[in-house]
C-alpha positions as CSV (number, residue, x, y, z in Angstrom):
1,X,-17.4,-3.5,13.1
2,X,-15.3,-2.9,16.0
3,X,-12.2,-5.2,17.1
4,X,-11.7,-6.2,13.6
5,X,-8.0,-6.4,12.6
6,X,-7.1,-4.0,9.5
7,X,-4.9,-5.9,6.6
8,X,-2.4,-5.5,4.0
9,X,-3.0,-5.4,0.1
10,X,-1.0,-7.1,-2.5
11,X,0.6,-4.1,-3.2
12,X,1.9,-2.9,0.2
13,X,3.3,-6.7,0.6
14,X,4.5,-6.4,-3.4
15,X,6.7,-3.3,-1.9
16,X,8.0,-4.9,1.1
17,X,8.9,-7.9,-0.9
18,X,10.7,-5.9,-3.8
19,X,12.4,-3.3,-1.0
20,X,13.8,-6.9,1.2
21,X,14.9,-8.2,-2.3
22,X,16.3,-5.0,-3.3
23,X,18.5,-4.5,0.0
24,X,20.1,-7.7,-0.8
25,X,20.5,-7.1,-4.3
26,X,22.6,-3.9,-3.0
27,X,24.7,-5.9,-1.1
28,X,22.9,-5.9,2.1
29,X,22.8,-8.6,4.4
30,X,19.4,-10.9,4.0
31,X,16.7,-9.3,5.9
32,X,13.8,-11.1,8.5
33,X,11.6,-8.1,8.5
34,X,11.2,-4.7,6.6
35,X,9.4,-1.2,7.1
36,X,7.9,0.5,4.1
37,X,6.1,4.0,3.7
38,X,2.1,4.4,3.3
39,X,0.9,6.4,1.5
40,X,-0.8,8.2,4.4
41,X,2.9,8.9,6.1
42,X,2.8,6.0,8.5
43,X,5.3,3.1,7.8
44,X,4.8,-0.6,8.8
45,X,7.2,-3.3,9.6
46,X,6.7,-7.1,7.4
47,X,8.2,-10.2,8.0
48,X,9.8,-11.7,5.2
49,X,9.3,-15.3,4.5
50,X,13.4,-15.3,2.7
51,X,15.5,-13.2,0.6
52,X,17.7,-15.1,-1.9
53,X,20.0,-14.3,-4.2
54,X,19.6,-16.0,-8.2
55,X,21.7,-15.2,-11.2
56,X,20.0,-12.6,-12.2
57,X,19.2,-10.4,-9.1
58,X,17.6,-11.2,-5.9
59,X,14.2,-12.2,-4.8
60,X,11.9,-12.1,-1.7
61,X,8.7,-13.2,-0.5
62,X,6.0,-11.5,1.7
63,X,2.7,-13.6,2.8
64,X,-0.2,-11.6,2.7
65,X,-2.1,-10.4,5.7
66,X,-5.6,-9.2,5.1
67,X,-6.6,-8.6,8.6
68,X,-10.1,-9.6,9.1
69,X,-11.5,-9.1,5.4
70,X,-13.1,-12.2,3.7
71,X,-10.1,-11.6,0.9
72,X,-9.5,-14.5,-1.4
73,X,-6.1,-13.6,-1.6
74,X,-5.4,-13.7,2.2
75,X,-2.7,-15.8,2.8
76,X,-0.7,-15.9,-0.6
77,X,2.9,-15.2,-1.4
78,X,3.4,-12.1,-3.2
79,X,7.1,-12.3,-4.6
80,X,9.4,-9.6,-6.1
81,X,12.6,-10.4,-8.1
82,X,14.6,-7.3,-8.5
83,X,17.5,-7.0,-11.2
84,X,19.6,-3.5,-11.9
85,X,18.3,-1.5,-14.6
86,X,19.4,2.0,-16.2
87,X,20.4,4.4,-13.3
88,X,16.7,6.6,-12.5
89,X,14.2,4.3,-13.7
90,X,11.7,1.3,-12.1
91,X,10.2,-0.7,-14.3
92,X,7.8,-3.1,-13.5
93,X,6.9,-6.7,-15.1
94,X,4.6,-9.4,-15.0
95,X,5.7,-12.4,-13.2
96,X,3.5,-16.0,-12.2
97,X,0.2,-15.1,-10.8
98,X,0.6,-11.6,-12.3
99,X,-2.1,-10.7,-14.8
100,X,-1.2,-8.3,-17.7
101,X,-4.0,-5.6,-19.8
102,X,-5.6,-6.4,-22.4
103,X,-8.5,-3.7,-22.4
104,X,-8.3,0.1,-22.6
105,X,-10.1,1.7,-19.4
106,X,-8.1,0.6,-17.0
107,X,-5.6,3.0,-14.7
108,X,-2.5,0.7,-17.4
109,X,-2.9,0.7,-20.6
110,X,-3.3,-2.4,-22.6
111,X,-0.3,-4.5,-22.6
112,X,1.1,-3.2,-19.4
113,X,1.8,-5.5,-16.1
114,X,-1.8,-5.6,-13.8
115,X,0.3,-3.8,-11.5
116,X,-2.1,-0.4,-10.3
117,X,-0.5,2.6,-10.3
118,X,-0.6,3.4,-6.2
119,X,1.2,0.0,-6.0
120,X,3.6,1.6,-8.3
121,X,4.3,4.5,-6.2
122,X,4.6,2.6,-2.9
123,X,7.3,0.2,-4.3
124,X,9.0,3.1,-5.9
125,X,8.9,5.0,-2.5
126,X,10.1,1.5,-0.4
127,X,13.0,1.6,-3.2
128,X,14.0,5.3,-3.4
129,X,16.1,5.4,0.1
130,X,18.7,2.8,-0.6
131,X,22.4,3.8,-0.9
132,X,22.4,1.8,-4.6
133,X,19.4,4.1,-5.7
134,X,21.2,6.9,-6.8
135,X,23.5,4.9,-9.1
136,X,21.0,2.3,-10.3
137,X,17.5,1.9,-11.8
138,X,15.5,-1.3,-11.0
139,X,13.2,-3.7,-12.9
140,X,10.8,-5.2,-10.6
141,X,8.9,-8.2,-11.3
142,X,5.8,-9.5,-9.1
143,X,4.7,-12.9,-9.2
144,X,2.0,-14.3,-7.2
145,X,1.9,-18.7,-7.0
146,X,-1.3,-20.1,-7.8
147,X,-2.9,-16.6,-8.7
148,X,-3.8,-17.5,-11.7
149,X,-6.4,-19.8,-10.5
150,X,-7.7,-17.5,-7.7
151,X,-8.2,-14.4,-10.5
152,X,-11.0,-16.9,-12.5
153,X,-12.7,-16.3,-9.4
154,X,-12.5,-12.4,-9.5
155,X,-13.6,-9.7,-11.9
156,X,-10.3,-9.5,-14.6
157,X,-11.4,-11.4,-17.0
158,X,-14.0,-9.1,-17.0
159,X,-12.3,-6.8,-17.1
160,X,-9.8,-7.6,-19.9
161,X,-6.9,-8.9,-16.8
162,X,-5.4,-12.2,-18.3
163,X,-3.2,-14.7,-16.9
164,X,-3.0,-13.5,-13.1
165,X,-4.6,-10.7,-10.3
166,X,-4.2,-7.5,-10.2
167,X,-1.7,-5.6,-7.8
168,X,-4.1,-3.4,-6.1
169,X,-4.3,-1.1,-3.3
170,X,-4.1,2.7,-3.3
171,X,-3.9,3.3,0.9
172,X,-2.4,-0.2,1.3
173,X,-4.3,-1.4,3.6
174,X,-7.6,-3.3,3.7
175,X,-10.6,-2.5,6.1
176,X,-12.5,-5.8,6.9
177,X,-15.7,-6.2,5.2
178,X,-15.9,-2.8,3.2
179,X,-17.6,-2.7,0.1
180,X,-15.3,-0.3,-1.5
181,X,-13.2,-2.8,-3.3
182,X,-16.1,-4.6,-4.8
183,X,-17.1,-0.9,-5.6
184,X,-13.9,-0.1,-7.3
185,X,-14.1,-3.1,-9.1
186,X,-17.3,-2.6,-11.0
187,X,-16.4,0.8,-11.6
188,X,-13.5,-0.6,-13.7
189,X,-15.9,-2.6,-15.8
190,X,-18.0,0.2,-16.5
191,X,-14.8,2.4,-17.7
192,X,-13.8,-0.7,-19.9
193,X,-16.9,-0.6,-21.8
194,X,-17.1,2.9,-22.1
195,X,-13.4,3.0,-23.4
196,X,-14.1,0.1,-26.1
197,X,-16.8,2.1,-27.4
198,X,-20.0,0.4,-26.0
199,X,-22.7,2.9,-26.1
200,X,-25.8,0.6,-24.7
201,X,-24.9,-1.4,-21.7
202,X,-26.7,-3.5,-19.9
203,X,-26.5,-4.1,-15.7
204,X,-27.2,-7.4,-14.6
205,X,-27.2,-8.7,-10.6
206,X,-25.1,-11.2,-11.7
207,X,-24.9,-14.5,-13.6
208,X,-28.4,-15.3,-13.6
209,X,-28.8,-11.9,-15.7
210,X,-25.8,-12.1,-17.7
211,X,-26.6,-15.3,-19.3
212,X,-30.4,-13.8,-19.9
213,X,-28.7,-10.8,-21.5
214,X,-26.4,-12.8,-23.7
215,X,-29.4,-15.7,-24.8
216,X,-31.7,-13.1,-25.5
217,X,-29.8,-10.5,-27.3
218,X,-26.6,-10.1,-29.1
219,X,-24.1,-8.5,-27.7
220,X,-20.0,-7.5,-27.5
221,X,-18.4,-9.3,-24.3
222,X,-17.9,-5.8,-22.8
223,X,-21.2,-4.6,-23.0
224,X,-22.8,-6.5,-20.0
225,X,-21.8,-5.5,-16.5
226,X,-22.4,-7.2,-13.0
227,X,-23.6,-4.7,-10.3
228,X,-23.5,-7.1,-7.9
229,X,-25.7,-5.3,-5.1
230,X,-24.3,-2.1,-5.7
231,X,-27.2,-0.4,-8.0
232,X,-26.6,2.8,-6.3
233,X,-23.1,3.3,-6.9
234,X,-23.5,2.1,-10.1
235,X,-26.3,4.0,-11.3
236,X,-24.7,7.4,-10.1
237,X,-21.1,6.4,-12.0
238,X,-22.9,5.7,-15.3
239,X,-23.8,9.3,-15.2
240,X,-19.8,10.1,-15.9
241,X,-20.2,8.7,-19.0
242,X,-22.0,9.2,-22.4
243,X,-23.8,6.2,-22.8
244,X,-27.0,6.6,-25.1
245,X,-29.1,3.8,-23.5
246,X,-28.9,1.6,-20.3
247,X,-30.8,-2.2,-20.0
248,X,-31.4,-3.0,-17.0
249,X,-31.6,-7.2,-16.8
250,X,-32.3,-9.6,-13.8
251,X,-34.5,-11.6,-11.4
252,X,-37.8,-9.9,-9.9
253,X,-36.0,-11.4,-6.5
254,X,-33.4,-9.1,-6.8
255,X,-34.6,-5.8,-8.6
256,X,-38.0,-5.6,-7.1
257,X,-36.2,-3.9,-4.3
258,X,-35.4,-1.2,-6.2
259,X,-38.9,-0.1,-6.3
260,X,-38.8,0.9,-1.7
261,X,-35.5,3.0,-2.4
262,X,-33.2,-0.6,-1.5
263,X,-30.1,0.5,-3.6
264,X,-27.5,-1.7,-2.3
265,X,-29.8,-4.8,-2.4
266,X,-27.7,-7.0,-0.4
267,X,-29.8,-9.6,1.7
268,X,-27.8,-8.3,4.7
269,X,-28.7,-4.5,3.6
270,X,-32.1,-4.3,2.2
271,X,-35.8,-6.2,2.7
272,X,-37.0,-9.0,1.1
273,X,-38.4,-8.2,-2.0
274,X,-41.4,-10.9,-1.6
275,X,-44.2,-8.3,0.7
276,X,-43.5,-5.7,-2.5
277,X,-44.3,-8.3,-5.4
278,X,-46.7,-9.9,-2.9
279,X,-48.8,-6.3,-2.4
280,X,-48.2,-5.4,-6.4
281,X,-49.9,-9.0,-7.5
282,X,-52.9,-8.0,-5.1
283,X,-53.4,-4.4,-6.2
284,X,-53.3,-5.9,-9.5
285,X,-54.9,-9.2,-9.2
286,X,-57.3,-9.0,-6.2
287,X,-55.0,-12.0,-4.5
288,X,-52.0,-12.5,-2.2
289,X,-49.3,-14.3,-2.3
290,X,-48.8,-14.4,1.8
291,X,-47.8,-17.8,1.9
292,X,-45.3,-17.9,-0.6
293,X,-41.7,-17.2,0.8
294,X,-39.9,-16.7,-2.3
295,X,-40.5,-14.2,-5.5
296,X,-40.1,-17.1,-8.1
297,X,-42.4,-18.9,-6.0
298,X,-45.2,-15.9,-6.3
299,X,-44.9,-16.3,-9.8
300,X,-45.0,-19.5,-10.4
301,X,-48.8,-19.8,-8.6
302,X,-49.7,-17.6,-11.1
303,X,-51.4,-18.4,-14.6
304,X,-48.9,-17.3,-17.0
305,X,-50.9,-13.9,-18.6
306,X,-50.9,-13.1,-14.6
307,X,-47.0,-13.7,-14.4
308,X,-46.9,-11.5,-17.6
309,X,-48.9,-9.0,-16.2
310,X,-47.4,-8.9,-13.3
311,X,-43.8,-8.8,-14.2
312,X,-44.3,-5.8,-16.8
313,X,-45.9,-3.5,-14.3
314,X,-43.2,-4.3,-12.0
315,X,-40.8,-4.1,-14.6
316,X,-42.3,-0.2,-14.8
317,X,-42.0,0.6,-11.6
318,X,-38.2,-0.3,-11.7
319,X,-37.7,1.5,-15.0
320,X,-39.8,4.7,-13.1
321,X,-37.2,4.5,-10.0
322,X,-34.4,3.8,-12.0
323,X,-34.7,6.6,-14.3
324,X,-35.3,8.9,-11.0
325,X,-32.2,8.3,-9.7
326,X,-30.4,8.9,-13.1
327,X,-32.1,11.8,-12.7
328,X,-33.5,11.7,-15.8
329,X,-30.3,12.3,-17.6
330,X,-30.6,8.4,-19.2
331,X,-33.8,6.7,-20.0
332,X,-33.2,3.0,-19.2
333,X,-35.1,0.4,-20.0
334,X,-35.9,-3.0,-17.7
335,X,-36.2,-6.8,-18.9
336,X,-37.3,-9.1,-16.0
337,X,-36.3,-12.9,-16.6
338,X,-37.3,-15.9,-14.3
339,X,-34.8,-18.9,-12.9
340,X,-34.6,-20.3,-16.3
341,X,-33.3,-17.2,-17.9
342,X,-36.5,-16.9,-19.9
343,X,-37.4,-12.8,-19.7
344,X,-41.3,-12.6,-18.2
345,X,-42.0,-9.1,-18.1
346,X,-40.4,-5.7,-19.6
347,X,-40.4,-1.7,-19.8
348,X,-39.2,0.3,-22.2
349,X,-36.9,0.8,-25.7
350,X,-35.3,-3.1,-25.9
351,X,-34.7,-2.1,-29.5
352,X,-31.1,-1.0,-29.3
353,X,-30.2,-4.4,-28.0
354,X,-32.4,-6.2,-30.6
């Protein structure tokens, strides 16, 4: 990944926004660019689309920069207002685009601003040297335009973030294409559950599992949680918790992979799963399925005790690897549904979910 261009988060361009508003709101003159402190030491310079002054304190506007990163907020005004508030504090607020708690587990507690703590600490820091500091506080309000709409396309309502995005970033900057965001993400939605008191969740790839899991057993909205790809990750956090049981639910497509060690099952990152149902269906069955290109198409050749067949000893092999790598610690248990949603083959305890 060389030659890619590193970018900003919301919350480094949430600090430079507030610090440009805040210089005016000191009696500053309006400001085209501003530096602001990483959390690393280093300090970075932003333009700044305008500074204005309103009746109540002054705003400012930073564009976001992701660099090179597929980010769906690339490109979006992050705004800060900033009013005077009692001398020694910073508080923070909710504004347009801004998403507020609703779910314990989070790094804010429920009813807080979706603003992240290292976000917090970088505006505080962009805010601390200026000659008004000493004699006032400062309530800081982020607002993103239209990021309502962009956060139905992202995990908060997942995760119990209404009515905006979160302010994230805890280096302030953003790698192109690194999976650690994604990562953090879903580690959130495991530390939700866990904090609302689930004690059986279940891991789907994604919505093709999900609404399996939610057709075929009853369930709290918290208690089923996309992987995405990341199995690996995933698996190894769920052993920070005290969970009493673990469904795993999902297409053979996907989870077969876990079977060859594929953890991070990515098509980009991992084999196709079709050569390891493929040799499964012939130790089993006697035949191949070489010219098949797909999973779901393997299966569907089949005569439906063969697909039955088929899908529970794979479904054991998954449960076998899975356990494995929870080192034993959790016994899981493994549903396997087709396109449809309609569970084929499983392995394992289902009864706390039934």
């Amino acid at each position: 990944m060389t030659g890619l261009r590193n970018g900003f988060t919301t919350g480094a361009c949430a600090a430079a926004a507030a610090k440009a508003a805040a210089v005016m709101l000191c009696g500053g003159a309006p400001v085209e660019t501003v530096d602001i402190s990483f959390p690393d030491g280093a300090s970075e310079k932003f333009p700044v689309l305008y500074v204005r002054r309103l009746e109540e304190g002054c705003e400012a506007a930073v564009r976001k920069d992701a660099g090179d990163d597929p980010d769906m907020t690339n490109g979006v005004d992050v705004v800060a207002h900033v009013s005077f508030h009692d001398a020694g504090q910073i508080c923070f607020e909710a504004g347009d685009g801004v998403g507020k708690v609703t779910l314990p587990g989070l790094s804010m507690p429920p009813g807080d601003p979706a603003i992240n703590p290292g976000p917090r600490e970088m505006i505080r820091a962009a805010l601390s040297g200026l000659s008004c500091s000493a004699t006032h506080g400062f309530t800081v309000r982020v607002s993103i335009p239209g990021g309502e709409e962009i956060a139905r396309k992202t995990f908060n309502p997942r995760l119990g973030v209404v009515g905006g995005l979160s302010i994230l970033g805890t280096t302030g900057r953003v790698r192109p294409f690194s999976a650690s965001a994604i990562i953090d993400s879903l580690k959130c939605a495991l530390s939700v559950a866990a904090a609302c008191g689930v004690r059986a969740p279940i891991f789907v790839p994604g919505n093709i599992g999900e609404r399996a899991a939610r057709a075929n057993f009853q369930l709290s909205q918290e208690q089923v949680i996309e992987v995405s790809n990341q199995w690996g990750a995933m698996l190894d956090e769920t052993l920070q918790y005290s969970f009493d049981n673990l469904l795993i639910v999902g297409h053979p497509g996907k989870l077969a992979k876990l079977t060859a060690g594929e953890w991070d099952t990515h098509s980009g990152s991992s084999q196709s799963a079709v050569p390891i149902v493929t040799s499964l269906a012939l130790e089993l069955f006697g035949n191949s399925a070489q010219s098949e290109v797909t999973v779901e198409g393997i299966f569907q050749r089949m005569p439906a005790n063969h697909q039955s067949d088929l899908a529970c000893a794979l479904s054991g092999k998954i449960r076998e690897c899975v356990k494995q790598r929870l080192r034993e610690q959790l016994y899981p248990a493994v549903a396997l549904v087709n396109m449809r949603g309609e569970i084929v083959g499983t392995s394992g305890d289902l009864s706390p979910w039934t």
